[in-house]
C-alpha positions in Angstrom: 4.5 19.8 23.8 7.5 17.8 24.6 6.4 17.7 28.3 3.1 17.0 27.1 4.2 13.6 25.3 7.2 12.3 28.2 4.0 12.1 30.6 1.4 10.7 27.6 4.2 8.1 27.2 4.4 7.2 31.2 0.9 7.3 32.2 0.1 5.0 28.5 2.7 2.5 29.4 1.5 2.0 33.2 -1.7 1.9 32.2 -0.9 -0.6 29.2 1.2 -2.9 31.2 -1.0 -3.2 34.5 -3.7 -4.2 31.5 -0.9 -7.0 30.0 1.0 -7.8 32.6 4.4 -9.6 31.0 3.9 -7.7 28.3 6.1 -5.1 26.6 4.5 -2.2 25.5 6.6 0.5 23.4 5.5 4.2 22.7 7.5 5.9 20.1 7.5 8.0 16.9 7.1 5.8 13.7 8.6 7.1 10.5 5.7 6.1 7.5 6.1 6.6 3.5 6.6 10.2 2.2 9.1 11.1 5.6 5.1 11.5 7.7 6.1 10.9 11.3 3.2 9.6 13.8 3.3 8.4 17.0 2.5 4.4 17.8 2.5 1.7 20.2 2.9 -1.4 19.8 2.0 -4.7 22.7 4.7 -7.4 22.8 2.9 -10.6 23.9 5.4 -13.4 25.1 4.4 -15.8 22.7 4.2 -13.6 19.9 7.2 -12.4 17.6 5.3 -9.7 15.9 3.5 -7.0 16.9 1.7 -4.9 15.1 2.3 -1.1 16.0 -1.4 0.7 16.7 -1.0 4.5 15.8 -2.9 7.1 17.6 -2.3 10.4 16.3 -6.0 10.4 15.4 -6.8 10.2 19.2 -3.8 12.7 20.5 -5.7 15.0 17.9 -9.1 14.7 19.8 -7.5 15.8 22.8 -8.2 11.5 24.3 -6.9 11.4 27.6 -4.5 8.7 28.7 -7.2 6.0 30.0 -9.6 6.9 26.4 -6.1 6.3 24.5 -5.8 3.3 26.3 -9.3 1.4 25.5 -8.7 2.5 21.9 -5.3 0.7 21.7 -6.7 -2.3 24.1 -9.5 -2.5 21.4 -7.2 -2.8 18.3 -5.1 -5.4 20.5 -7.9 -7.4 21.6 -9.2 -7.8 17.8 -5.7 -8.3 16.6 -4.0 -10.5 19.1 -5.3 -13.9 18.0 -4.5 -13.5 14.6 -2.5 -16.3 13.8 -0.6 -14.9 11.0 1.4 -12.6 13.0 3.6 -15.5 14.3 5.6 -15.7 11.0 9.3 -16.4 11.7 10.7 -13.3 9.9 14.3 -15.4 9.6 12.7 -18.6 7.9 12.8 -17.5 4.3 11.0 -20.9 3.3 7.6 -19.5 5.1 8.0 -15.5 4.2 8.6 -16.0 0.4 5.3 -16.9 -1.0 4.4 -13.9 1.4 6.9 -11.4 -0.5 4.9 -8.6 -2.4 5.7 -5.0 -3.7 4.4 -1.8 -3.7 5.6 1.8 -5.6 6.8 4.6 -3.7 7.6 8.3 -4.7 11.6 7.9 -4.6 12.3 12.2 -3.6 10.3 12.1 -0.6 11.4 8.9 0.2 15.0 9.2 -0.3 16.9 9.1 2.9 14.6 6.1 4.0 15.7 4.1 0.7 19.4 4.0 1.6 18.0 0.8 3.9 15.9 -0.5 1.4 16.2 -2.8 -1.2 14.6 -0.9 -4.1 14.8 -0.1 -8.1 13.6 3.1 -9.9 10.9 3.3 -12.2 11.2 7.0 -13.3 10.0 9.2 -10.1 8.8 5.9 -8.3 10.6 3.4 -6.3 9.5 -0.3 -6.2 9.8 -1.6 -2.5 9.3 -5.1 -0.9 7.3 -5.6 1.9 5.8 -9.0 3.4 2.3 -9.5 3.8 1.5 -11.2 6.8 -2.7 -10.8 6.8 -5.2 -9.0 5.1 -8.3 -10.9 6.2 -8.9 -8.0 9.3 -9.6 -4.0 8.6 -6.6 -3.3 6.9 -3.6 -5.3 5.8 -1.3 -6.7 8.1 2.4 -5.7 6.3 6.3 -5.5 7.1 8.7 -3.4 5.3 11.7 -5.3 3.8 14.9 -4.0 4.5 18.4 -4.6 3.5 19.3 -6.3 6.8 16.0 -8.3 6.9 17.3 -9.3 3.0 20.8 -9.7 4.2 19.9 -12.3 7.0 18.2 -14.1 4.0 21.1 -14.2 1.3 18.7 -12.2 -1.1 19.1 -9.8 -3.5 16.9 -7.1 -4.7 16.8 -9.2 -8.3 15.2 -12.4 -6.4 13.0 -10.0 -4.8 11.4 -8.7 -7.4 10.9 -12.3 -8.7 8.9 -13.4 -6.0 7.1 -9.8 -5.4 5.9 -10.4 -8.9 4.7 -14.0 -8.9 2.7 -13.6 -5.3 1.2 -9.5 -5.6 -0.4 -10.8 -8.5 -2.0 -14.3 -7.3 -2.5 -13.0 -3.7 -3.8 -9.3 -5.0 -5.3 -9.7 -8.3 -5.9 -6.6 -10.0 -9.4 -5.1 -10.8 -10.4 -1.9 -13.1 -13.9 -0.9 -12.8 -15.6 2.7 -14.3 -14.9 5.7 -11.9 -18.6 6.2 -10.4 -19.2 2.5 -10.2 -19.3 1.3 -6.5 -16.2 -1.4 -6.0 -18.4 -3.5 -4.0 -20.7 -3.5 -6.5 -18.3 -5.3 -9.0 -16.8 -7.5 -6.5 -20.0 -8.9 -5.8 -20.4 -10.1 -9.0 -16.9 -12.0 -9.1 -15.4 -15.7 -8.3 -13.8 -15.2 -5.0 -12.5 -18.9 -5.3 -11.0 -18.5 -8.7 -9.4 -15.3 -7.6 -8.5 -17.3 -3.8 -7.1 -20.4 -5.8 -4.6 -17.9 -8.1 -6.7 -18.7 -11.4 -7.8 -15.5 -12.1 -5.6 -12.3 -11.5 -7.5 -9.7 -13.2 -11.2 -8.9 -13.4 -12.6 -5.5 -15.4 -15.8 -4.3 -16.1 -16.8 -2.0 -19.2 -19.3 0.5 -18.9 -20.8 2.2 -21.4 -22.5 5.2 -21.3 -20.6 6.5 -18.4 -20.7 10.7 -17.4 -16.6 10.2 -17.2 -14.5 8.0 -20.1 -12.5 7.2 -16.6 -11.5 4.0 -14.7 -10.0 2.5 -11.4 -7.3 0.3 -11.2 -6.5 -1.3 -8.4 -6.3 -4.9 -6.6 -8.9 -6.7 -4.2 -7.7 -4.7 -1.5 -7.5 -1.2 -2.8 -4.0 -1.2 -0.9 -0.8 -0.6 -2.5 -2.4 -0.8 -5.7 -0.7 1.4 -8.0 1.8 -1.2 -8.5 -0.4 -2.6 -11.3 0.9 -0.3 -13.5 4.0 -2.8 -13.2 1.9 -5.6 -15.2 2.6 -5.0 -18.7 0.4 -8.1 -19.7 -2.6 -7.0 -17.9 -2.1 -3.7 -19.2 -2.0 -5.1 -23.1 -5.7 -6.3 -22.1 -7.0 -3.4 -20.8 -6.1 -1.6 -24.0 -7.5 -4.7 -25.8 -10.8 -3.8 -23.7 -10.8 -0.3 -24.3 -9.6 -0.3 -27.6 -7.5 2.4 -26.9 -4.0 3.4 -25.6 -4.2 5.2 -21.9 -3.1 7.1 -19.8 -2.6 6.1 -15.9 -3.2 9.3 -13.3 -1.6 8.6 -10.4 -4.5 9.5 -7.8 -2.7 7.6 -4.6 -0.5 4.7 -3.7 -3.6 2.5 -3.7 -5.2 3.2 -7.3 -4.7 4.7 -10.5 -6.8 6.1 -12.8 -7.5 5.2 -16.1 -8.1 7.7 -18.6 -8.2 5.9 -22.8 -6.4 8.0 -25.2 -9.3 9.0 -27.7 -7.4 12.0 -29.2 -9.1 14.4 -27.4 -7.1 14.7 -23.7 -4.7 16.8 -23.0 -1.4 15.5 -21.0 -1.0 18.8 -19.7 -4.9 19.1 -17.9 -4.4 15.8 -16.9 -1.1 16.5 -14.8 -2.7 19.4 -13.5 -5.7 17.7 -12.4 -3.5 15.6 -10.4 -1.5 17.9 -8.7 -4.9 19.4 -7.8 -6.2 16.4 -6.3 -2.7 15.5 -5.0 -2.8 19.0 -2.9 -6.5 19.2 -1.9 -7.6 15.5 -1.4 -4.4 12.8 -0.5 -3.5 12.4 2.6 0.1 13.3 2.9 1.4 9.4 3.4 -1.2 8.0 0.7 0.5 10.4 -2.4 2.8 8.9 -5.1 3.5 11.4 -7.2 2.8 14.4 -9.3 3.1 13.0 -12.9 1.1 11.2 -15.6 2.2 7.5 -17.2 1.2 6.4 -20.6 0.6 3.0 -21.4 1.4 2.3 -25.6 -0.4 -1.2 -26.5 1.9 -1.3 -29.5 5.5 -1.3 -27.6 3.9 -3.0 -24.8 5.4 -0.5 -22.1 4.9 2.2 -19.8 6.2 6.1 -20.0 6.7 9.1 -18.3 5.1 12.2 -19.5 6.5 14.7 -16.7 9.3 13.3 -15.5 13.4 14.2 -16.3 15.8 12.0 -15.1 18.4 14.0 -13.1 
């Protein structure tokens, strides 16, 4: 296997760089959230400072040979190349921090990578930094923060958290729809200039009548969205909406789901069910943990039902 890859590796890169000649092309293993290691390869263009890596264990799992790995990269390249957002000057703090946003992380399977990460604990989760450089293609175009990128700036975690807050929300307002309700559906039906222009940073819709008492929350993007359990405020008028407490299911790093407190659930079914769907249905870099959040209305704050601090 090791064979297998050193050759990969050659034959990709002469094929990459006779395609983009002056051009540095890289082939290496890329460490992504929950410790999931997968191979990428990233294009250096001369005039660019930033390039975004294009991962292709998808293809090594076909069986793609080097030439069909090769269009597939040149493809993602080609689309990606011209996006004028990826020239950010990481070291000029004055244009990255209305870019600076934050996501949650499960902090055990993240642990050794954390130690280089500016980060605080919210019971089993972390909250990390990352900058968001584009999400206007297939995908959102995103760099990690980490202490020496936050070093070179002068900033601590405490101003990072300040700005995360502030921009997340104006640049990835939050929406809760029913679960069963297509998303497009409801954004359809939404101001995308209000939300664009930072006047609006939540939109939900009610259903009633619905087979499951169940909803989605998430932002525009349905990337990173679980952090929108971190919004106290918007949480207050969820429950103001519902009319009920609730309880947040953490079904992957991109979404939660809502499930109002009526009485009748059970904490206990509802951590099982998502250690279920945590082990049958999330990919292994997309889970955030095996626990379920409450949300009381009345304290205004978020707990942990199975979660002991060690």
């Amino acid at each position: 296997m090791i064979a297998h890859m050193e050759n990969l590796e050659i034959g990709v890169k002469q094929e990459l760089t006779r395609r983009y000649p002056g051009c540095r092309v890289d082939f290496r293993q890329v460490q992504k959230n929950n410790g999931l290691m997968l191979w990428g390869i990233s294009i250096s263009a001369m005039e660019k400072n930033i390039s975004p890596i294009i991962y292709i264990d998808e293809y090594l799992a076909r069986g793609y040979s080097v030439k069909q790995i090769c269009d597939e990269v040149s493809r993602v390249f080609e689309d990606e190349r011209n996006i004028k957002t990826l020239e950010t000057d990481l070291k000029n703090f004055q244009e990255i921090s209305g870019k600076i946003c934050f996501k949650l992380v499960n902090a055990e399977e993240n642990r050794e990578w954390l130690k280089g990460i500016p980060h605080r604990r919210l019971y089993d989760l972390a909250v990390v930094y990352y900058i968001l450089l584009d999400d206007e293609f297939d995908g959102m175009a995103t760099i990690n923060i980490t202490s020496q990128l936050a070093a070179c700036w002068g900033i601590e975690e405490e101003e990072l958290f300040r700005y995360a807050v502030k921009n997340t929300r104006k640049l990835l307002h939050v929406v809760v729809y029913p679960l069963g309700m297509l998303y497009d559906s409801i954004m359809a039906k939404e101001e995308p200039e209000a939300f664009k222009n930072g006047e609006k940073e939540f939109s939900m819709t009610v259903k009633d009548g619905c087979e499951w008492n169940m909803y989605i929350m998430s932002n525009k993007d349905r990337t990173f969205g679980a952090v929108t359990m971190l919004y106290t405020d918007i949480l207050q008028k969820i429950a103001n909406q519902l009319r009920a407490d609730f309880y947040m299911l953490p079904s992957s790093t991109h979404e939660l789901i809502i499930v109002p407190d009526t009485g009748e659930e059970s904490g206990s079914e509802l951590f099982e069910m998502v250690c279920q769907v945590n082990r049958n249905d999330v990919r292994p870099d997309e889970f955030l943990a095996n626990n379920v959040y409450y949300y009381n209305s009345r304290d205004n704050c978020v707990t942990s039902l199975y979660y002991q601090e060690k």
